[in-house]
C-alpha positions as CSV (number, residue, x, y, z in Angstrom):
1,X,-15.2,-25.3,27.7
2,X,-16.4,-22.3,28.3
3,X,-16.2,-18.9,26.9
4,X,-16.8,-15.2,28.3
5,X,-17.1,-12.3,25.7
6,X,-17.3,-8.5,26.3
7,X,-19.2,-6.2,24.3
8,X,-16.2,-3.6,24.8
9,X,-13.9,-5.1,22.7
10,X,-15.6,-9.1,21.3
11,X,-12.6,-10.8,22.9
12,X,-13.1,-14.4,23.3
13,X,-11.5,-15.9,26.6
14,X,-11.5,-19.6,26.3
15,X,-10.5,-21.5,29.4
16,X,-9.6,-24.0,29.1
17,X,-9.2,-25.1,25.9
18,X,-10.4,-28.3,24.7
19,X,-10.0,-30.7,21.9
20,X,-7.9,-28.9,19.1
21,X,-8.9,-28.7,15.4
22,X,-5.7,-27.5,12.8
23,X,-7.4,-25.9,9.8
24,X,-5.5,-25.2,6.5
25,X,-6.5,-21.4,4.8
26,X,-5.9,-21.6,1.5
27,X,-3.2,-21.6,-0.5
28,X,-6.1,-20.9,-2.6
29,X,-8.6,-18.7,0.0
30,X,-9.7,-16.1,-2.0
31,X,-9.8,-13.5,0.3
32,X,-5.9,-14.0,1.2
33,X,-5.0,-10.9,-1.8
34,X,-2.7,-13.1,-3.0
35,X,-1.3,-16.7,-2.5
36,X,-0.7,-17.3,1.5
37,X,-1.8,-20.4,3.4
38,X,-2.6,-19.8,6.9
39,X,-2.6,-22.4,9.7
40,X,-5.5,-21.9,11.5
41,X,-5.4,-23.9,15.1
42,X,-8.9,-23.5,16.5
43,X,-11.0,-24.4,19.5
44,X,-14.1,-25.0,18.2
45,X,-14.6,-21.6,15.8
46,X,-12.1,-19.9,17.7
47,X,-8.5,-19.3,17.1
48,X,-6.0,-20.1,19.5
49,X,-3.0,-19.4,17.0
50,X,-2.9,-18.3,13.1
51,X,0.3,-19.3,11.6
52,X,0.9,-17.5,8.1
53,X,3.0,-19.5,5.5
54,X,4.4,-17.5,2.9
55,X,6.7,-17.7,-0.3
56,X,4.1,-19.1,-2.7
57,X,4.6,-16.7,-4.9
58,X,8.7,-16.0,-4.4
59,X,10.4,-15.5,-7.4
60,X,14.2,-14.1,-6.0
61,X,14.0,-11.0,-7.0
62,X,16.7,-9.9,-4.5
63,X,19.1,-12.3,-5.8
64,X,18.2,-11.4,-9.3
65,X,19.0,-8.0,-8.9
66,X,22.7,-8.7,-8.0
67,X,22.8,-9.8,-11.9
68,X,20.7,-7.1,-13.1
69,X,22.2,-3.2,-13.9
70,X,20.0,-0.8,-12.4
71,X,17.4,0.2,-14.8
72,X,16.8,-3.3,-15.5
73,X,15.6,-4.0,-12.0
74,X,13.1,-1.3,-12.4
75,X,10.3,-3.5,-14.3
76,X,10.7,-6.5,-11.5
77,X,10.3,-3.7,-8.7
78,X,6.6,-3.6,-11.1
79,X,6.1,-7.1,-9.9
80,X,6.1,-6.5,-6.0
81,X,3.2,-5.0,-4.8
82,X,2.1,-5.6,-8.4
83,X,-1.1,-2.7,-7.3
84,X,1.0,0.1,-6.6
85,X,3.5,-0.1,-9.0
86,X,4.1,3.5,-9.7
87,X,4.9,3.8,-6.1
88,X,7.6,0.6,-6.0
89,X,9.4,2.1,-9.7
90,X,9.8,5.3,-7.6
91,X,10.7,4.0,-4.2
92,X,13.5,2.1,-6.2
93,X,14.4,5.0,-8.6
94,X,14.7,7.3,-5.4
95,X,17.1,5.1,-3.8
96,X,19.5,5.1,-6.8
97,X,19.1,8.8,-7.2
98,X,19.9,9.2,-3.7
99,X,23.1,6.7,-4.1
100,X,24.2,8.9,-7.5
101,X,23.9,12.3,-6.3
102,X,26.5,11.9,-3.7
103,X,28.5,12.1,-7.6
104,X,28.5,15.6,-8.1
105,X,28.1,15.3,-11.5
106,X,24.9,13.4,-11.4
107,X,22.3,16.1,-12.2
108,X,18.5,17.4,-10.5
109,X,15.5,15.2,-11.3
110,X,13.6,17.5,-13.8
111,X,11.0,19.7,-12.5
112,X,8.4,18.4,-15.0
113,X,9.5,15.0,-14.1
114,X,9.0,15.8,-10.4
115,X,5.5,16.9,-11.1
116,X,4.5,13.7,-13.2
117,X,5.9,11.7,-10.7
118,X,3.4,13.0,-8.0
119,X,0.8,13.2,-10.5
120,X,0.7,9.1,-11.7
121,X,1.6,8.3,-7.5
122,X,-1.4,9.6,-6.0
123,X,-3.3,8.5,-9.4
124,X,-1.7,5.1,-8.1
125,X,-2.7,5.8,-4.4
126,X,-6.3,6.0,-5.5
127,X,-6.5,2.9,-7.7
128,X,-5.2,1.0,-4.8
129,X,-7.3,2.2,-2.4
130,X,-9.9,1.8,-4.5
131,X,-9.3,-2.2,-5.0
132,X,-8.9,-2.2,-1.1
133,X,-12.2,-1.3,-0.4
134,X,-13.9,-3.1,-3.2
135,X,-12.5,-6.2,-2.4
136,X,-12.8,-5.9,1.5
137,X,-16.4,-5.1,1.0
138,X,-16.7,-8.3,-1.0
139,X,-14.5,-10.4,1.2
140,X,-17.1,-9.2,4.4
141,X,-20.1,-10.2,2.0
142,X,-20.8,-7.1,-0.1
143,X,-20.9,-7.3,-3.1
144,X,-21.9,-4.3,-5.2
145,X,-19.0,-1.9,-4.0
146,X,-16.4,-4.0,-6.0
147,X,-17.8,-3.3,-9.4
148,X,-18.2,0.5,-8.3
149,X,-14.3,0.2,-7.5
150,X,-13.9,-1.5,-10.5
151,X,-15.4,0.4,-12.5
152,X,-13.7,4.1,-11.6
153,X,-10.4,1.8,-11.2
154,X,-10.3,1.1,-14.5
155,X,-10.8,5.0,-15.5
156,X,-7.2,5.6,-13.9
157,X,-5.8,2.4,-16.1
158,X,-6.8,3.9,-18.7
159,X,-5.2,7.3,-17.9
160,X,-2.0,5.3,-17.0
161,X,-2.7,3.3,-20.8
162,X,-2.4,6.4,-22.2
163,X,0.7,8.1,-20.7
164,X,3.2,4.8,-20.6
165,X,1.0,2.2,-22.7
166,X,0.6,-0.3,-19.9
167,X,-2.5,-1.3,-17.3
168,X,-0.4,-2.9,-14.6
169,X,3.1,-3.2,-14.8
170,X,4.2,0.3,-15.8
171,X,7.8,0.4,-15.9
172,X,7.1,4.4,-16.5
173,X,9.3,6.2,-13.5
174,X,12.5,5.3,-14.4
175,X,16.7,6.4,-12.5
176,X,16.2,10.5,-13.8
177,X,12.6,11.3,-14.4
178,X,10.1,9.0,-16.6
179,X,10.0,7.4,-19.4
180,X,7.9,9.5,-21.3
181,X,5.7,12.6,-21.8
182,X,2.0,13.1,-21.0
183,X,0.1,13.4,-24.1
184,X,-1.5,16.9,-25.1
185,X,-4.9,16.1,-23.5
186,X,-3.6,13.9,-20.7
187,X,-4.5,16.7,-17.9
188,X,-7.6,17.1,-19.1
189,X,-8.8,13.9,-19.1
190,X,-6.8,13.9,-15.6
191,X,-9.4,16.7,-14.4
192,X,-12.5,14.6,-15.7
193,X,-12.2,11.6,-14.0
194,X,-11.3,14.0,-10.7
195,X,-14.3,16.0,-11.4
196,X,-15.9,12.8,-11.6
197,X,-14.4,10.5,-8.7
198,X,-14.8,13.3,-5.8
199,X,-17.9,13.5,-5.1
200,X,-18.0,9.6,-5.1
201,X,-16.0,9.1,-2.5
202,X,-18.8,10.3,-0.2
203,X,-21.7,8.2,-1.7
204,X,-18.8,5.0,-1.3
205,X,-19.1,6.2,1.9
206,X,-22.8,5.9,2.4
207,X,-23.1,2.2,0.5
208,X,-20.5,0.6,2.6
209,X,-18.3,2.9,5.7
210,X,-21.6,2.7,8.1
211,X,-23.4,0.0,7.0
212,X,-25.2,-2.2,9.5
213,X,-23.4,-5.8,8.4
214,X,-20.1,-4.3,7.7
215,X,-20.0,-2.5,11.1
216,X,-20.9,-5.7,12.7
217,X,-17.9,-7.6,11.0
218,X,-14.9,-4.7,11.7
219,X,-15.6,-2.5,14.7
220,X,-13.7,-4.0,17.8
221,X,-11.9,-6.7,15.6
222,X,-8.3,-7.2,16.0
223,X,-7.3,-3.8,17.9
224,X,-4.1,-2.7,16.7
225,X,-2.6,-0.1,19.2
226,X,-0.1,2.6,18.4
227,X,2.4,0.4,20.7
228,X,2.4,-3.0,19.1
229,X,1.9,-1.1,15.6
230,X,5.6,0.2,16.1
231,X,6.8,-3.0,17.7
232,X,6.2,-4.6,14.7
233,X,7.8,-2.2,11.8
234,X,3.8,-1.3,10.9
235,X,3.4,1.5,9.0
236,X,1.2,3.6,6.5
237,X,-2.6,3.7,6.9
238,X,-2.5,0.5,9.2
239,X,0.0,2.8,11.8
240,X,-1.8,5.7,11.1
241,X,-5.4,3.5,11.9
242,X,-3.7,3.4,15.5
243,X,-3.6,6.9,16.0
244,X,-0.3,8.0,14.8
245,X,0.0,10.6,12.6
246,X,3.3,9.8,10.1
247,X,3.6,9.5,6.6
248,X,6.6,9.9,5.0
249,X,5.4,12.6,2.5
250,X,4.8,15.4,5.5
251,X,6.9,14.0,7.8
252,X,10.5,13.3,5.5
253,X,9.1,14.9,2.7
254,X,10.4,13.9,-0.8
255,X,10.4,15.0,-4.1
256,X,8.4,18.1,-4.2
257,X,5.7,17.1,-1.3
258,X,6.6,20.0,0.3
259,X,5.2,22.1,-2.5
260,X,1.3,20.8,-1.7
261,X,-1.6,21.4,1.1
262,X,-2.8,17.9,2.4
263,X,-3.8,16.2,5.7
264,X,-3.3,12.8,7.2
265,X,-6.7,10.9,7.9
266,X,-5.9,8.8,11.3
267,X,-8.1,6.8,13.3
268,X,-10.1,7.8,16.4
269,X,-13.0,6.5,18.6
270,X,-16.5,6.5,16.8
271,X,-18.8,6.2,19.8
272,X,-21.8,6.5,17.6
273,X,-20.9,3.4,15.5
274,X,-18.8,1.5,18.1
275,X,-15.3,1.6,16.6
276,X,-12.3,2.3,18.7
277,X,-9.0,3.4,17.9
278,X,-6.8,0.4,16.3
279,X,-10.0,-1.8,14.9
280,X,-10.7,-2.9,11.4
281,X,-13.0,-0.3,10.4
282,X,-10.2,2.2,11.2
283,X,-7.9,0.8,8.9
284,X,-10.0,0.9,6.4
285,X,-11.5,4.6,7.4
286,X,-8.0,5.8,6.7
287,X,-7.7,4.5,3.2
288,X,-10.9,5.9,2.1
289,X,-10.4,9.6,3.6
290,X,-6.4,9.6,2.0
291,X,-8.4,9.0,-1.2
292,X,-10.0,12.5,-0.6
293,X,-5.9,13.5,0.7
294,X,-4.8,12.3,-2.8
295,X,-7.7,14.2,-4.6
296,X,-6.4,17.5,-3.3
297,X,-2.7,17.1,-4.2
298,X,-3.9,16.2,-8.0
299,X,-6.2,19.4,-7.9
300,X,-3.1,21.8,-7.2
301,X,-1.1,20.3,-9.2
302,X,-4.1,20.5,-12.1
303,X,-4.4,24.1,-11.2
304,X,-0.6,25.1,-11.6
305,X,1.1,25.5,-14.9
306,X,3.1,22.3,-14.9
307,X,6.5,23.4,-16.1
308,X,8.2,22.4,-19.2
309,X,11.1,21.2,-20.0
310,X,13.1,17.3,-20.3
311,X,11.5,14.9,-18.4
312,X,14.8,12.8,-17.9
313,X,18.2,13.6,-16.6
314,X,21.4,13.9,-18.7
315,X,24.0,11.5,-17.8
316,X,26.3,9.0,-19.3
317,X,25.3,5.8,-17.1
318,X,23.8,4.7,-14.1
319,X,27.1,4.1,-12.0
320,X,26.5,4.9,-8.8
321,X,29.9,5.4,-6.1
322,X,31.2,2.5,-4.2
323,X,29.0,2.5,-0.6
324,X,25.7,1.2,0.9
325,X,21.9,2.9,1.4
326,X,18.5,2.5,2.7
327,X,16.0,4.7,1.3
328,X,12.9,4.9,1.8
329,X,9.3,6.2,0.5
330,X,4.9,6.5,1.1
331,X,3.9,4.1,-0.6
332,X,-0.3,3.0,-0.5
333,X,0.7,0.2,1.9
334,X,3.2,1.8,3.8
335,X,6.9,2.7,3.9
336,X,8.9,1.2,1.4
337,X,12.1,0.5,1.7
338,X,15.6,0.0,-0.5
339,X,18.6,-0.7,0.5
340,X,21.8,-1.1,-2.2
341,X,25.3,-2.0,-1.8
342,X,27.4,-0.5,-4.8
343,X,30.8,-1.4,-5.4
344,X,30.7,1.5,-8.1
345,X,29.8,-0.8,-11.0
346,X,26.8,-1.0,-13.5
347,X,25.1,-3.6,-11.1
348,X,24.5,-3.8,-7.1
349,X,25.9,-5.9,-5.1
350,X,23.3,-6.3,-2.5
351,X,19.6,-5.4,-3.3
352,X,17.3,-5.4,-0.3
353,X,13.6,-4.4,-0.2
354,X,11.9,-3.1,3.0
355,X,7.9,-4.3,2.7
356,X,4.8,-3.2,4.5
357,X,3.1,-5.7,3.7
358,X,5.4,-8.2,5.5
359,X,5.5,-6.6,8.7
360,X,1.4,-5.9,8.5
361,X,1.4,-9.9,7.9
362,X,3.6,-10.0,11.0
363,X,0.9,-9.1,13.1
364,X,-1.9,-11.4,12.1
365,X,-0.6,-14.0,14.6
366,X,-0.9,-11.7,17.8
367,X,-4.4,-10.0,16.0
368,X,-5.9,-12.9,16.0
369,X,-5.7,-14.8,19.2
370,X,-9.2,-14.9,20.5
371,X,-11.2,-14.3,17.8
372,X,-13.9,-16.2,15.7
373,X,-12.9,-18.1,12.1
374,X,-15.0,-15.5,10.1
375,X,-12.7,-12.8,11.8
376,X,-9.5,-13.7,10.1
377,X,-11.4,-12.4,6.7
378,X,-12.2,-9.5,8.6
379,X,-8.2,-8.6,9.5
380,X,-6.7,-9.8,6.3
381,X,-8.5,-7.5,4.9
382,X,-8.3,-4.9,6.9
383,X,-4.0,-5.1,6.3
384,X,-4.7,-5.1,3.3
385,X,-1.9,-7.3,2.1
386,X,-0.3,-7.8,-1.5
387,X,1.7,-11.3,-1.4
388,X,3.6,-10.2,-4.3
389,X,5.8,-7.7,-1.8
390,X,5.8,-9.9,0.6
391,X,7.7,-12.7,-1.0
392,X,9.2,-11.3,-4.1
């Protein structure tokens, strides 16, 4: 056998390929974010094909739904990407609203509902961006960026504890507004741990984005081009890695998004470091700088005057007419999608979720063609995959 890599890009050509070795990856792997087994066929330490098996952690939320009325789906919609789950109660909560206001008697979403919504969504963004690059540091070998991420993860928990009185499955954004109020210090506390968290970002930066061993272990890895990223339904900060610049919130804006200044990181070419456009390190780049995106949205809404009024629209019951939609919304991982069949009573007929995750795990087979054992850590993490939304 023999083997021919190039600096440009550490592709491994094997020709030909020799004795066969079929490797099981978990269902245990702890670096898989979840329960997956992958399939790993490999030529020596390189992979000619990774198969992913998935549904270890299915639990039919789709056909559970069809039994469900529609504010009682909103605490499984918790349990998909079970990190984000601000972002899945309002991905779900915006497709109903979408369904019921074609009923002109279904009222607006309060305006101090809207702004709570934004506020506990990028909070959300944050926290899971922060686990991202805590646990990909530690999956690549370091270790001392996880308990940083940790520890300022668990400030926004604790922000979150005190506005719904729950650490992980919130339940808070609920078909009208939210659940409940902010306390009377809640923005304050809000502004310390912004005040705080900012200027970390940079010094995260500086432990982990350019070090030596971690540059090694993502630069050139499992190129993801704007191209195949489309090909395969790929979206958020993993599309936006590639190049291309779309995120739901400037591009079909919701909500009140339109109301707020922001940018959206993308990758590029880093000559100085190695990295090219599409590579692991990108990915990752991405999630770090919308961190710094998220901290600017929070800041104007901290320095408006956050109006007041209900936080939950008037209405008899959640009926929506007789039809079909697909909805969809930025969530940390990506575009999330809803799409309900009503036949105009209290429950849906049809409940169908869109997730990122699953078409980012798509892609690991064609990623990873080539490359060494060690680099399928490397991409998983890079994905940044939650098997909760992938199987539901």
């Amino acid at each position: 056998m023999t083997s021919v890599a190039t600096e440009e890009n550490k592709f491994i050509e094997v020709q030909p390929f020799s004795d066969e070795m079929v490797v099981s990856m978990g269902p245990q792997h702890p670096s898989t974010h979840g329960v997956l087994k992958l399939e790993l066929k490999l030529d020596g330490e390189i992979v000619r094909e990774a198969i992913p098996h998935i549904g270890y952690l299915h639990r039919c939320f789709e056909k559970h739904a069809e039994n469900l009325s529609y504010p009682q789906i909103i605490p499984f919609t918790d349990r998909m990407d079970y990190i984000s789950a601000m972002n899945q109660n309002w991905g779900f909560c915006l497709a109903v609203e979408k369904m019921m206001a074609a009923d002109e008697k279904f009222p607006e979403i309060p305006e101090r509902a809207e702004y709570l919504r934004v506020l506990v969504g990028e909070l959300n963004r944050i926290a899971s961006h922060l686990l991202s690059f805590g646990t990909y540091g530690m999956d690549i070998g370091a270790f001392t960026p996880f308990l940083y991420a940790f520890r300022d993860r668990e400030k926004i928990l604790l922000l979150f504890e005190e506005i719904c009185g729950a650490r992980l499955t919130y339940n808070y954004i609920r078909i009208g507004g939210v659940s409940r109020d902010m306390p009377p210090d809640w923005l304050d506390h809000v502004k310390d741990f912004i005040d705080y968290f900012e200027p970390k970002i940079d010094e995260y930066n500086s432990l982990l984005t350019e070090n030596k061993i971690f540059v090694e272990r993502t630069v050139r890895i499992a190129v993801l081009d704007e191209d195949m990223a489309i090909n395969y339904g790929i979206t958020g900060p993993n599309l936006r890695g590639a190049g291309k610049r779309w995120d739901l919130r400037k591009d079909e804006p919701y909500s009140i998004y339109d109301r707020f200044d922001f940018d959206i990181p993308v990758g590029h070419d880093i000559p100085r470091i190695g990295a090219v456009l599409g590579d692991c390190w990108n990915r990752y780049k991405v999630r770090m700088d919308e961190m710094k995106e998220s901290v600017r949205i929070i800041r104007q809404i901290l320095n408006r005057e956050i109006p007041d009024g209900p936080i939950m629209a008037q209405y008899k019951a959640v009926r929506p007419p007789a039809g079909e939609i697909f909805d969809r919304s930025e969530a940390p991982r990506g575009e999330l999608g809803f799409y309900i069949v009503s036949d105009g009573s209290v429950k849906p007929v049809r409940l169908k979720a869109k997730s990122p995750c699953f078409t980012a795990l798509s892609a690991l087979q064609e990623l990873s063609k080539g490359l060494m054992v060690a680099d399928i850590i490397a991409i998983i993490g890079s994905i940044d995959i939650v098997m909760g939304e992938v199987d539901r």
